[in-house]
N, CA, C and O of each residue as an XYZ file, in Angstrom:
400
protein
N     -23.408     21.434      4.928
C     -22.516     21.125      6.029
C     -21.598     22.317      6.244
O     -20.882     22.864      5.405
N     -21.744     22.591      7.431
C     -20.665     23.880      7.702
C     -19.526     23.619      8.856
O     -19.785     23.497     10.053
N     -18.364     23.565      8.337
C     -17.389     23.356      9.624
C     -16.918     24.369     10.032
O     -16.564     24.528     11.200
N     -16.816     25.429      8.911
C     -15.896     26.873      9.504
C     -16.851     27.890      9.916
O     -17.667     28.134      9.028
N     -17.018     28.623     11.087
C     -17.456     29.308     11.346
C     -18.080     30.920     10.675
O     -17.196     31.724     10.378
N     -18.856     31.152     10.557
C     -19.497     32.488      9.766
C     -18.286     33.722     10.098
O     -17.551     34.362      9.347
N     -18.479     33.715     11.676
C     -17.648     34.984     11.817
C     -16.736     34.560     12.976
O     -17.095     33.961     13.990
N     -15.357     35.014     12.625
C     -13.930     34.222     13.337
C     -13.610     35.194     14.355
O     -13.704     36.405     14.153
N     -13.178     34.606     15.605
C     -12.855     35.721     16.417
C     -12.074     34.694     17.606
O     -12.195     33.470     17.578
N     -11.312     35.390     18.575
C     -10.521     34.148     19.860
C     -11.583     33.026     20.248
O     -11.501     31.799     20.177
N     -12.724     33.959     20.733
C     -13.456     32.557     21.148
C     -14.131     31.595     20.648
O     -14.660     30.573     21.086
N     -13.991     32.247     19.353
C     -14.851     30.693     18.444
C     -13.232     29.679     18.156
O     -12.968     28.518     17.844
N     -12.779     30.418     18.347
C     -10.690     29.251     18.130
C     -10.873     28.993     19.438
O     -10.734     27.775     19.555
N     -11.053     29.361     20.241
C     -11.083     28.790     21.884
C     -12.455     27.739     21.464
O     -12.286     26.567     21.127
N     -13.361     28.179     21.525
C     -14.430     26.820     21.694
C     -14.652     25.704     20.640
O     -15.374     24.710     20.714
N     -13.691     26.208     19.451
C     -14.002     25.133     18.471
C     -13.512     23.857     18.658
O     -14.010     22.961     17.977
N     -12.971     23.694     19.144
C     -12.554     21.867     19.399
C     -13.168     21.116     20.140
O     -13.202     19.887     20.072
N     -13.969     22.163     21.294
C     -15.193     21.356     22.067
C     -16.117     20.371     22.216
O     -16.604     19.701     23.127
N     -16.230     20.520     20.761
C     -17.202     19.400     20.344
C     -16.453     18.395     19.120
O     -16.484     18.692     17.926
N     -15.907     17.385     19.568
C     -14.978     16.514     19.107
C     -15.480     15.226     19.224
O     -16.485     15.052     19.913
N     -14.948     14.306     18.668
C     -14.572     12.566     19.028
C     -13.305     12.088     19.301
O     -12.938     10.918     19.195
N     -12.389     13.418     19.799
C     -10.900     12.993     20.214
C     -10.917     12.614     21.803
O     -10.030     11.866     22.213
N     -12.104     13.212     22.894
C     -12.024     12.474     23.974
C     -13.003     11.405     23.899
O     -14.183     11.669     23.668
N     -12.656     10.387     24.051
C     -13.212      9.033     24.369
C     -14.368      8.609     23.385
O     -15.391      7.960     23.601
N     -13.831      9.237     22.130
C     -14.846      8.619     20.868
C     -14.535      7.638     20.680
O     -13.569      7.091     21.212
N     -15.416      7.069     19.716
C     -14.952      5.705     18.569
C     -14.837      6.023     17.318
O     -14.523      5.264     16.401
N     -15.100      7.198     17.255
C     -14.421      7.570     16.002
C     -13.386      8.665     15.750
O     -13.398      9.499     14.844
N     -12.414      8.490     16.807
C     -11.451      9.165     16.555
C     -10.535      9.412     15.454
O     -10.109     10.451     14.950
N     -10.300      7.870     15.158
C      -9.690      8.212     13.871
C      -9.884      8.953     12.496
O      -9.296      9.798     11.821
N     -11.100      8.132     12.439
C     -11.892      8.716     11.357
C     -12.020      9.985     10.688
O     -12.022     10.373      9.519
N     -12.193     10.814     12.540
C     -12.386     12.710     12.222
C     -10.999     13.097     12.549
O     -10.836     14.313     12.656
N      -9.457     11.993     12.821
C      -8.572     12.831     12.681
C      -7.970     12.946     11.170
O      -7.270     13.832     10.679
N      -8.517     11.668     10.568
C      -8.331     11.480      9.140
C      -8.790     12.353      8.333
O      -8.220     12.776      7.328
N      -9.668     12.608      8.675
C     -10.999     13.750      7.907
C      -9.893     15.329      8.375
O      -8.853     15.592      7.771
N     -10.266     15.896      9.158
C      -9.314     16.715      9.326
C      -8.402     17.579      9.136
O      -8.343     18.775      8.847
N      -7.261     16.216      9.490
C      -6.073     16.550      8.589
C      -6.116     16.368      7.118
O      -5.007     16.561      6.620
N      -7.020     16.067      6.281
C      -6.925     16.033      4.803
C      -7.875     17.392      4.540
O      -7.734     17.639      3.342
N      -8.578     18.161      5.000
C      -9.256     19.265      5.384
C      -8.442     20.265      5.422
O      -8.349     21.292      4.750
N      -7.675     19.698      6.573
C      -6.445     20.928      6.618
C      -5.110     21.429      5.144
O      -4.528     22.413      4.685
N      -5.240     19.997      4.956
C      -4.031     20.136      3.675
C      -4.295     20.877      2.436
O      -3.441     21.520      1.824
N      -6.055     20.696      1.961
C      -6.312     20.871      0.729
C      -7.004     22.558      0.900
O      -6.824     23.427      0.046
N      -7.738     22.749      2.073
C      -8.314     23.450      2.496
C     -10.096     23.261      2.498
O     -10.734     22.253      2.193
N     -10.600     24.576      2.943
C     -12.524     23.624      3.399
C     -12.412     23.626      1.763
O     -12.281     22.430      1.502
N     -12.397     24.244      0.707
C     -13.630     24.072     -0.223
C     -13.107     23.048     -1.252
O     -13.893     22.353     -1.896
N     -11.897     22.974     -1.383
C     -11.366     21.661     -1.863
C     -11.609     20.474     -1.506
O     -11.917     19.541     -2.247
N     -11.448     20.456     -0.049
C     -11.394     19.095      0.734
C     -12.597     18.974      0.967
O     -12.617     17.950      1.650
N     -13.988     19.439      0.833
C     -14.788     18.966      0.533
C     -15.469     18.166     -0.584
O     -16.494     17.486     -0.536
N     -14.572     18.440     -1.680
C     -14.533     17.279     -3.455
C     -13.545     16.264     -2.744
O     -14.064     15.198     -2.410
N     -11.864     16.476     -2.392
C     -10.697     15.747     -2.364
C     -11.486     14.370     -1.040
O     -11.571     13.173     -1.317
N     -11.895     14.922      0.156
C     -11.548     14.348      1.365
C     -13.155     13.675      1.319
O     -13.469     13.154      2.389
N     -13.855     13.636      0.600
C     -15.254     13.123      0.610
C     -15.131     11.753      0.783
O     -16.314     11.419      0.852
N     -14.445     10.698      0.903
C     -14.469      9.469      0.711
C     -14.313      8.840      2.398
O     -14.719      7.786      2.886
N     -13.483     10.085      3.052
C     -13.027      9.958      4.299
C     -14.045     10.766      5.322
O     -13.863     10.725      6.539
N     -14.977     11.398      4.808
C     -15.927     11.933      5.009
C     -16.989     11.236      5.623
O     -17.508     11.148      6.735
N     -17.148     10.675      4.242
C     -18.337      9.381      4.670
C     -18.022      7.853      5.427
O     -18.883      7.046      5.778
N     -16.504      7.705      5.572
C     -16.064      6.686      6.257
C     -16.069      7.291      7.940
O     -15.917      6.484      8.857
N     -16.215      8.442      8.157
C     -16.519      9.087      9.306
C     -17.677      9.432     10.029
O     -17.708      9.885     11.173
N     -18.806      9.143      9.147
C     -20.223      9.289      8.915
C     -20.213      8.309      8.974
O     -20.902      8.288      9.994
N     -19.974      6.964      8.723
C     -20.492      5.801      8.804
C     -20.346      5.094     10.230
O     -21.023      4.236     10.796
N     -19.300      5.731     10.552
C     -19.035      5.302     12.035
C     -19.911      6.371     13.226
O     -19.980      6.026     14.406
N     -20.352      7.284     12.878
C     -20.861      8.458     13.452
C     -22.735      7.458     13.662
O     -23.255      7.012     14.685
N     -23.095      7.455     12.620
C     -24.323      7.174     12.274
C     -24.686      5.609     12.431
O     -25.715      5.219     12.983
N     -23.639      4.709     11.835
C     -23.470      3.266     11.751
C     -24.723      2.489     10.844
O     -25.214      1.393     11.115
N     -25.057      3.307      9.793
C     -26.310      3.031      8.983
C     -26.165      1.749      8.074
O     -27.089      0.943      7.966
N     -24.788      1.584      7.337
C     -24.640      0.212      6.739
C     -24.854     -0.700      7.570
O     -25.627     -1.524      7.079
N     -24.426     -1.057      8.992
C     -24.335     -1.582     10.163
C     -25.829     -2.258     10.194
O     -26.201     -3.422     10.048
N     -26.598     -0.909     10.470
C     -28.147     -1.592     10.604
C     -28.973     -2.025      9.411
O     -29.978     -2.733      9.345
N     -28.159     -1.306      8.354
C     -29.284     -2.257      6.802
C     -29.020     -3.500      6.729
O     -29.854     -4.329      6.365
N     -27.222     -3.922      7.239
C     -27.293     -5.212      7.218
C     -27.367     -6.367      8.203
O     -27.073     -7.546      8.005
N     -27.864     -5.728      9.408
C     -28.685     -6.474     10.353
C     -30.167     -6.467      9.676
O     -30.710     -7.526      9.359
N     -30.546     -5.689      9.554
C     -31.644     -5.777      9.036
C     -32.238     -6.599      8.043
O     -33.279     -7.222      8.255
N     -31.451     -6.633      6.680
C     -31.303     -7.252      5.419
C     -30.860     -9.219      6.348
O     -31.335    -10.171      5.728
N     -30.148     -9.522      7.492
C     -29.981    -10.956      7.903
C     -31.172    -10.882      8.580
O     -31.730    -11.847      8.059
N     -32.138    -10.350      9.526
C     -33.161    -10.728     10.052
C     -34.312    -10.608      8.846
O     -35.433    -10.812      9.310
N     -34.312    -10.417      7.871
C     -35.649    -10.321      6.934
C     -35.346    -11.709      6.306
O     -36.202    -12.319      5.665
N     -34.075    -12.187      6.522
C     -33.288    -13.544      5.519
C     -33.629    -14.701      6.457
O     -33.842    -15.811      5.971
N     -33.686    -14.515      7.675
C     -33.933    -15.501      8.607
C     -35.394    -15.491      8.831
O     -36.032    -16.535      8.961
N     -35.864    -14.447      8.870
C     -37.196    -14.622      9.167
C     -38.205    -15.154      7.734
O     -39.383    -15.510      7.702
N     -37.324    -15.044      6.784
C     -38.099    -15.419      5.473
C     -38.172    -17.428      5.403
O     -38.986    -18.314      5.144
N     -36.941    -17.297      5.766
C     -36.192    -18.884      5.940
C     -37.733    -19.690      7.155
O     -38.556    -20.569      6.900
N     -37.533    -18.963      8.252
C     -38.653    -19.420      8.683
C     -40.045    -19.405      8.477
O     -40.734    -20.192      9.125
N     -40.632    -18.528      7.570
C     -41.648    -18.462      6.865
C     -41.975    -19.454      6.116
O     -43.124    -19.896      6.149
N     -40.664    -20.171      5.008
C     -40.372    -21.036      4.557
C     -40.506    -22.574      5.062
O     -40.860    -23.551      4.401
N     -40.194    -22.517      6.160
C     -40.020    -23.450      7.009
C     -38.948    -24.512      6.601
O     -38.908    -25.736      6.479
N     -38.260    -23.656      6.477
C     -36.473    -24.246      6.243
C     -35.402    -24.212      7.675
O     -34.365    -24.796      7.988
N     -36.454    -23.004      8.425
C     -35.866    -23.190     10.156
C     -36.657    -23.942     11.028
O     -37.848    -23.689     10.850
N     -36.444    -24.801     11.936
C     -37.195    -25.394     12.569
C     -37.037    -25.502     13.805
O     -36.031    -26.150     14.096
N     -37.769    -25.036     14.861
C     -37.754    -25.491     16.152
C     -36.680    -24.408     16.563
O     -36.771    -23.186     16.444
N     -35.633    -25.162     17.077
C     -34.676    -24.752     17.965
C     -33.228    -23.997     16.603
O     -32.116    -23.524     16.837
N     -33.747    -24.150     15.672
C     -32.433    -23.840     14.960
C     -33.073    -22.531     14.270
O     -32.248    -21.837     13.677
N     -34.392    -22.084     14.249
C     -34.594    -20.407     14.044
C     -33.762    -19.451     14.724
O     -33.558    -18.540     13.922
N     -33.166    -19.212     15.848
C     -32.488    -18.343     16.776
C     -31.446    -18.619     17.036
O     -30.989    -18.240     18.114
N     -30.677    -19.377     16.159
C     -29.041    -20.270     16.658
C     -28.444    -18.989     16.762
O     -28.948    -17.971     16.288
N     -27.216    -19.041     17.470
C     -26.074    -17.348     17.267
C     -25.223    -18.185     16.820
O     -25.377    -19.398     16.955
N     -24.147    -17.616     16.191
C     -23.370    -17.599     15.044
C     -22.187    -18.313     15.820
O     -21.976    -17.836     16.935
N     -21.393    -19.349     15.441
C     -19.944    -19.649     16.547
C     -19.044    -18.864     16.614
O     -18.906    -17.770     16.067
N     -18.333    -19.474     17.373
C     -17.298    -18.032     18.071
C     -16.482    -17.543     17.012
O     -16.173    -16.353     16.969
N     -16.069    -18.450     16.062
C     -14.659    -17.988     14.896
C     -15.441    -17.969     14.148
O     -15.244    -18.949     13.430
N     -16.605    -17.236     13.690
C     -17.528    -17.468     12.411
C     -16.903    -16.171     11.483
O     -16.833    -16.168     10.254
N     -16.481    -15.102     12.374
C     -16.401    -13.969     11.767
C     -14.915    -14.358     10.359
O     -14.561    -13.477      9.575
């Protein structure tokens, strides 16, 4: 992973912010969190120190837990119906509104 540029000059400080999630991301926070703990420790530190905030930024980037555990409830439902513990109309129920 490389964030700092090979060779530094105005226009790589002019174009480096270009490519962000500060306009109209969803993970803004995440990479301002990341960042600023980047900034404090510096790159080669804050790559051991800031790793935790790293991957909480990656997770929102990528959203991979997200889909193992959609994934991991449709292999659970679809097993259930294999089973034939779902029946009919109650294989595909959606979840109620305050379930969360």
């Amino acid at each position: 992973m490389s964030i700092s540029p090979f060779l530094r000059s105005p226009v790589t400080d002019i174009t480096g912010g270009m490519v962000s999630h500060q306009m109209l991301g969803r993970c803004q926070k995440q990479e301002i969190r990341y960042m600023d703990c980047l900034e404090a420790y510096g790159l080669e530190r804050g790559k051991i120190k800031c790793a935790n905030l790293f991957d909480d930024f990656h997770e929102c980037q990528t959203r991979t837990k997200q889909f193992k555990r959609f994934m991991a409830m449709r292999r659970e439902r679809d097993r259930q119906i294999a089973e034939g513990k779902l029946k009919g109309d109650e294989r595909y129920v959606t979840p109620k509104v305050d379930s969360y």
